[in-house]
N, C-alpha and C positions, 0 to 999 in steps of 0.2 A: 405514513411511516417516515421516519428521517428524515432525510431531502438530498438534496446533490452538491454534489465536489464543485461544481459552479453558482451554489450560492454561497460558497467561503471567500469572502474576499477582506480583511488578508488571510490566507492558511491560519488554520488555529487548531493545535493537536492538544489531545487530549488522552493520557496512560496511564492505563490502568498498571496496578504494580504486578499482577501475577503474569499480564500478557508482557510485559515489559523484562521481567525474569524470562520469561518460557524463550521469546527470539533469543535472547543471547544464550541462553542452555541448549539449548536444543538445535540453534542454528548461528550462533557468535555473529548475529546481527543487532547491531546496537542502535538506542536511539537516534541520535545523531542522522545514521547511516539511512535509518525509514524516512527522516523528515528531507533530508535531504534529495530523496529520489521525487520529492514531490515539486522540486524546484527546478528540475532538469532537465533537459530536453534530449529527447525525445519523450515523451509519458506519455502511456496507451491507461485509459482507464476504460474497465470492462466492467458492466454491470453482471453480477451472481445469481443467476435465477435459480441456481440450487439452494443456495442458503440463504435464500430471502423470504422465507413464510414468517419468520419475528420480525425482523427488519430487514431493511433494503443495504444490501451487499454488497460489495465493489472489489473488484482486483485493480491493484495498479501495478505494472510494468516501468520498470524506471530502472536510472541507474545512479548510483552515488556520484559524489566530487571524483571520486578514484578510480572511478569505472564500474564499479562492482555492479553487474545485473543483479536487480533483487524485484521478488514478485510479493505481492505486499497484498493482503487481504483486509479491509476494510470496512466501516460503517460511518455517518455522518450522523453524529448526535448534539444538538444542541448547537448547530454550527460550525462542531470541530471535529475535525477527522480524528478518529481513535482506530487506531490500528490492533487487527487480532489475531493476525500472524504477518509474522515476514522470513523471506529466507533466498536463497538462491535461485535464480531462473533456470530450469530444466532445458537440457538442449533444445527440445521441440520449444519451451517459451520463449528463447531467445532467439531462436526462426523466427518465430511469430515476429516479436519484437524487433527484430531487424531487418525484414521484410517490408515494414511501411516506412522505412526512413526515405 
């Protein structure tokens, strides 16, 4: 299935048009804003054992240029991360997240 966020080298995303509508309807997180968390430090990335019986799943934990905590749900196809949701970090996700700094 897939493969990993460490065989992307350089980053290379990949949007679909309906998930790319749905973050900024549903949660006014814009592109931009997803790829950006992938370049920024601190990024916790969590492998999804829930939603990984089609493909292999990923959470990332990141935060924009701006600060904005965003938890980002993922998959690695074809080399490029394609993102299937993104939105705000839940206070418990930003414990998490701020805890291993």
């Amino acid at each position: 299935m897939g493969g990993s966020i460490s065989e992307l080298k350089p980053l290379e995303f990949e949007w679909d048009e309906g998930n790319r509508d749905k973050n900024w309807e549903r949660h006014r997180v814009e592109i931009k804003e997803c790829e950006e968390a992938f370049f920024n430090e601190p990024l916790r990335l969590l492998y999804d054992v829930v939603h990984s019986q089609k493909e292999d799943r990923f959470t990332a934990l990141g935060r924009t240029n701006k600060g904005r905590k965003l938890f980002i749900t993922f998959t690695v196809r074809g080399g490029r991360i394609r993102v299937i949701s993104a939105r705000d970090m839940s206070r418990k996700e930003r414990r998490l997240y701020e805890e291993k700094h």
